[in-house]
Each structure stands twice: as structure tokens, then as C-alpha cells.
N, C-alpha and C positions, 0 to 999 in steps of 0.2 A: 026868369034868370036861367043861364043854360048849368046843366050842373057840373064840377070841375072833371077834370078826364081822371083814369082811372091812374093806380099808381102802377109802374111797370115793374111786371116781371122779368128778372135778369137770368137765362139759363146758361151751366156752362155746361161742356161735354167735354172731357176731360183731354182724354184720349184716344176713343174709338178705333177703327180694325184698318184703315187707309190708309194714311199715313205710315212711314216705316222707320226705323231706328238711323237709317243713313240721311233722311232727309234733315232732319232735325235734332242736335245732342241735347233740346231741352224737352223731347218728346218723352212725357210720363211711362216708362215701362214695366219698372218693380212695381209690387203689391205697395211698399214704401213711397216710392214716389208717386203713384197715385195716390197714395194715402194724404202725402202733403201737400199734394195742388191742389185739390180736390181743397181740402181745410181751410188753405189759403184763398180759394176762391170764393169759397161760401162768407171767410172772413172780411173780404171785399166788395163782397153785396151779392154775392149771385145765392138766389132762392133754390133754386133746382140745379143740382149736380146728377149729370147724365152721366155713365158708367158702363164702359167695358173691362173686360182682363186681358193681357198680355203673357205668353211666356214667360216668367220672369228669368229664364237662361237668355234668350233671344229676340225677344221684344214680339212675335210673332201672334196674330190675335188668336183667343182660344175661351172658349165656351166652360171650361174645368171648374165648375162650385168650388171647390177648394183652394182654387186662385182670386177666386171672388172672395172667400170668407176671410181670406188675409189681410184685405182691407175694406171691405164696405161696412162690417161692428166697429172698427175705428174712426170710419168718417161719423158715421150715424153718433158712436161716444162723444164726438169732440165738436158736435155740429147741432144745430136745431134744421139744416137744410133738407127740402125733400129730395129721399133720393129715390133716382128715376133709371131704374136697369133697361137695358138695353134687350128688346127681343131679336133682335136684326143679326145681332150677331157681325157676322161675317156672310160674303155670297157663297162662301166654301163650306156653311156651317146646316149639317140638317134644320129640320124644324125642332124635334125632339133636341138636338142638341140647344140650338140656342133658347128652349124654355127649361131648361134643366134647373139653371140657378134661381130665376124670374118664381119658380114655383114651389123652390125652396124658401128662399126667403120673403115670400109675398108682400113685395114693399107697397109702400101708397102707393108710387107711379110706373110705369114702364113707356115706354115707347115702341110704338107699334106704326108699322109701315103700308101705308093704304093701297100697294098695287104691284104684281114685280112690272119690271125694266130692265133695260140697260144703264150697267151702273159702274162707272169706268175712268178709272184715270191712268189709264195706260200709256199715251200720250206723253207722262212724267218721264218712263225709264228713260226716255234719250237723254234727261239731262245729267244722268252719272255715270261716270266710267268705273265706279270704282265702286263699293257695297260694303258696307259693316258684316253682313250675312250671306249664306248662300240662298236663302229661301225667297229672300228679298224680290230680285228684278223678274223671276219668272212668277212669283205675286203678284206683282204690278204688271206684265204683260201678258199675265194670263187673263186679265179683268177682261180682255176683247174681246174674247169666247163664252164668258158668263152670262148667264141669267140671275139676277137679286130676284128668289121668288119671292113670292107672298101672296099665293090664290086667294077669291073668296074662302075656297073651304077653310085653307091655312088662317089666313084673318078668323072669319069664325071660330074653329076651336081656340085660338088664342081667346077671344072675346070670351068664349061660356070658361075655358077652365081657370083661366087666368084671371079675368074680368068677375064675371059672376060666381067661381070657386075661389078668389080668393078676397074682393073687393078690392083689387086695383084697376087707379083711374090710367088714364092712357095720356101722351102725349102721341096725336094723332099725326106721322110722317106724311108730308103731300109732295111731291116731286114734280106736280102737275095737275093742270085743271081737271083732267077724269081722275081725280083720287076724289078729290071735294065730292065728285058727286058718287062714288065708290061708297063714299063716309055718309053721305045723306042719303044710300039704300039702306045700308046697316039702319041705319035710325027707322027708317020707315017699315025693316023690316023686326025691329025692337030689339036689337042687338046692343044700342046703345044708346045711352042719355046724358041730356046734358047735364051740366054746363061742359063743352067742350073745349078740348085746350089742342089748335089745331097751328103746327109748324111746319109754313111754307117752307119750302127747301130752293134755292135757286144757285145755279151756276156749277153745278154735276151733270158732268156728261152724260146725254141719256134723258135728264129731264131739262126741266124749263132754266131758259138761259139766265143771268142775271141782271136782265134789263129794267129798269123802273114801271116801262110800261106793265109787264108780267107780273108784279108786285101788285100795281093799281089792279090789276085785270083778277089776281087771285082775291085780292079783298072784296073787291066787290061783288062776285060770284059765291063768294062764303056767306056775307049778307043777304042776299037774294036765296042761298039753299036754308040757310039757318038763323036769320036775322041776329042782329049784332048784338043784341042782348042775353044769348045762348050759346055765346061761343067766347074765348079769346084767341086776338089773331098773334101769333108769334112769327118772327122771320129769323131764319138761318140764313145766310152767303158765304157762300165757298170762296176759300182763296182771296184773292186781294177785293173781294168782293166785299168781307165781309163787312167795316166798319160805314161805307157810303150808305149801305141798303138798310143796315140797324136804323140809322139814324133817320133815313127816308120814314122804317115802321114806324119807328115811335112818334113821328111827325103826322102820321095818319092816325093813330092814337092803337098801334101795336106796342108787340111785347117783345123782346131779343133773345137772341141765345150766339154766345162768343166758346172760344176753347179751341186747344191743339186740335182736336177731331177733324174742326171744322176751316181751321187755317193754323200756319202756323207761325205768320207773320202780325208784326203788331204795327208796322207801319211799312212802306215800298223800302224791298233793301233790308227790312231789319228783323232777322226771326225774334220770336215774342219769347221772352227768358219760362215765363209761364202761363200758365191759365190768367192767373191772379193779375199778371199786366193789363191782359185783354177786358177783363171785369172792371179793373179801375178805370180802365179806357173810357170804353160806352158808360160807365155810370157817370162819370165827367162831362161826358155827349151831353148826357141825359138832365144833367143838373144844369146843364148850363141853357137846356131848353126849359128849364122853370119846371119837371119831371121828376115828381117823386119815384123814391123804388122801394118795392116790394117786400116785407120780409117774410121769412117760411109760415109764420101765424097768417099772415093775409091772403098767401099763395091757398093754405090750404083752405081757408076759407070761400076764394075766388072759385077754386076748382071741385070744391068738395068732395077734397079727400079722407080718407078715411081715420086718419089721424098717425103719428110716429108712434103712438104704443099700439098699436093697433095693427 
């Protein structure tokens, strides 16, 4: 008898450094209003809440511990969700800068990104004439001249001081099929153990487009470096990408991740009021494919994390 599929994990990322305050007026920019999507979404089924900070004068992304602690002990209070900091930062943000908070607060998860690239949506500024900010459109068209680092060496020191100084597990960033195998040298070279929790990324400029075939083509490659009982496979899709390609994962027996960060539309034409619409969305997908979802006890169990008192 074959055994039933796993139940999925729902990740959301709230608000991340992309997106800007003109695109979207329901884009989370206070410490406050990240505090309350973030709630609301966890309230809605999502296991893991992904976490950046904002200026909270400007909405502008920013690496500051101090804009972190305004609300990540609130979400953590009013939530049993794991939360998952963000190493990535911004492409504008040192390395040191964006482990500043990560290694203050050593939470169960982070997110860590397996390669730099081209990492760009500059393309956007043509469609506004007009900015909430001035920082704004030369943010966005300055993405064309950037590098998103992340060297081996960068990876490594994250891995020992963060990883093995702090015992948090990682949510593994793949952009493209050499990250996979980026992620299966660290292993080989004992940087990392499973059980791995690894999030295709498809439909950002720079990495792999958001075609289905590249979906089949990264799972099956993940299987073949890590066999499928040593990993979970999670999918992100950028932009109007994002709800076709969920639903594609979870059909293959993945896991999702929704949230402003990631789009900021909840259907064609219609920006998403919050995270918490996007969650109820795919979990709807997801029930309606006869797919359980995951709560923060299972997640840490799935991933073996280290635990929320911990």
C-alpha cells in the first residue's frame, strides 16, 4: 500500500527588500504592520514566516536589529509559527550587515542563498511615473548594475557561525540548477545535514524562468543529488507566477511559500489586501486537492529544528 503524501508546508515571507512602498499600499512597512500580517498569516495556516525589516519612516529595506526587535518578540508572542530571518538581506547590504540580527536573535530558521547572480527587477521602474519616495526608482534601476553576492566563502561563514554557532536550520535559496549542486558540495564537504528544507525560486530575473518544465527539471535533480527522503522540496513563483506553479509543487508532492515579498497580487488585476489572503488562497488549492497542511509542531518536527525555546 503506498503511504499517504506528506502534509505541506505553507511558507509566507511577509515583505522582503523588492518590492517598494509605491507599488503596493498593502505592502507591510511598519514594524506594526509586519507584526500584523505576519499574525494573520501564521493565523491562516502558514508554518513558517519569512522576515525582513523596513525603514519604518520610508518603507526602504534595512538590516537595523532594532527594527527587527520591534516586531519579531511579537510575532514569536502571539504565534507558535517558525520564524525564518532572512540572511539575504538586500543586494545593497554587506555580509556583516545582513548577519547582524540573524546572530542576535539565533532563531530556529534562516534563509540562506546558494550562489550570487543577477538579481533584478529593474524592468518595473517603466511602469510608474510618479514614487511615494525618492529612493525608490533609482532602487529599482539601480538592480542592473548589481551583483546579489553570496561566495562559497560567504555561504560558509554563514554555515559555521550561524549554522553550527547557533543551531539554526536554514531554508536553502536555489535560483537555479548549479545552486542544487552548490548545496550538494557543502554536504559532501560536511557543512551541512539533512533533513534539508530546499526553496526553488522561479520567475526572477537572472535565475531560472517560471516554466513548469524547470519546476519538473529542479525536482528531479534534487532527487537524484539528495534522494527524496532527505530533503523537502518547497516552490516560490515570482509575480503572477506565483499561485499556477504552488499548485503545480504540491501536485508533485512539494511544499509552498506565498507573501507580499514574493508577489503582490492575489489574483490577475487584483493586488492581494495581505499576506493572510495569499495563505488562505493556496491552502484552499491545497484542501481542495485532498492536502493536508502543516502546523509549526510538524514543521519542526519535518525539519528538525531546534525548537522555539531554544
Amino acid at each position: 500500500m503506498a503511504s499517504p503524501p506528506d502534509k505541506v508546508i505553507i511558507s509566507c515571507a511577509v515583505t522582503g527588500s523588492v518590492h517598494t512602498p509605491t507599488m503596493s499600499p498593502h505592502l507591510a512597512l511598519t514594524p506594526d504592520q509586519i507584526a500584523e500580517q505576519a499574525i494573520e498569516a501564521a493565523e491562516a495556516g502558514a508554518a513558517i514566516l519569512h522576515l525582513h525589516a523596513r525603514d519604518p519612516i520610508d518603507g526602504r529595506p534595512t538590516p537595523d536589529p532594532k527594527v527587527f526587535d520591534q516586531f519579531v518578540p511579537r510575532i514569536r508572542a502571539a504565534t507558535d509559527a517558525v520564524i525564518n530571518i532572512t540572511t539575504g538581506g538586500s543586494t545593497r547590504m554587506t555580509l556583516d550587515e545582513r548577519l547582524a540580527y540573524p546572530l542576535q536573535a539565533r532563531p530556529e530558521m534562516c534563509s540562506l542563498n546558494m550562489g550570487s547572480m543577477n538579481f533584478s527587477i529593474h524592468p518595473m521602474a517603466r511602469k510608474y511615473t510618479e514614487w511615494r519616495h525618492d529612493w525608490e526608482k533609482p532602487h529599482i534601476e539601480g538592480m542592473e548594475d548589481l551583483i546579489f553576492r553570496n561566495t562559497f566563502r560567504d555561504i560558509r561563514h554563514i554555515l559555521e557561525v550561524l549554522g553550527r554557532g547557533c543551531g539554526t536550520r536554514f531554508e536553502f535559496e536555489c535560483y537555479d540548477v548549479g545552486h542544487l549542486y552548490t548545496l550538494a558540495h557543502l554536504m559532501d564537504e560536511g557543512l551541512v545535514e539533512g533533513p534539508l528544507f530546499i526553496q526553488s525560486i522561479f520567475g526572477i530575473l537572472g535565475g531560472l524562468g517560471a516554466d513548469p518544465e524547470n519546476l519538473v527539471t529542479m525536482r528531479t535533480t534534487a532527487d537524484r543529488l539528495f534522494g527524496r527522503q532527505n530533503y523537502r522540496f518547497s516552490v516560490l513563483g515570482a509575480g503572477r507566477h506565483q499561485m499556477p506553479l504552488l499548485t503545480m509543487a504540491a501536485v508533485l508532492g512539494g511544499n509552498v511559500r506565498v507573501g507580499l515579498e514574493d508577489s503582490l497580487y492575489l489574483e490577475k488585476g487584483r493586488l492581494a489586501r495581505s499576506c493572510a489572503e495569499q495563505v488562505r488562497k493556496i491552502r484552499r488549492i491545497l484542501e481542495e486537492l485532498s492536502l493536508e497542511v502543516a502546523t509549526p509542531a510538524e514543521v519542526r518536527a519535518m525539519l528538525a529544528l531546534k525548537g522555539r525555546d531554544a
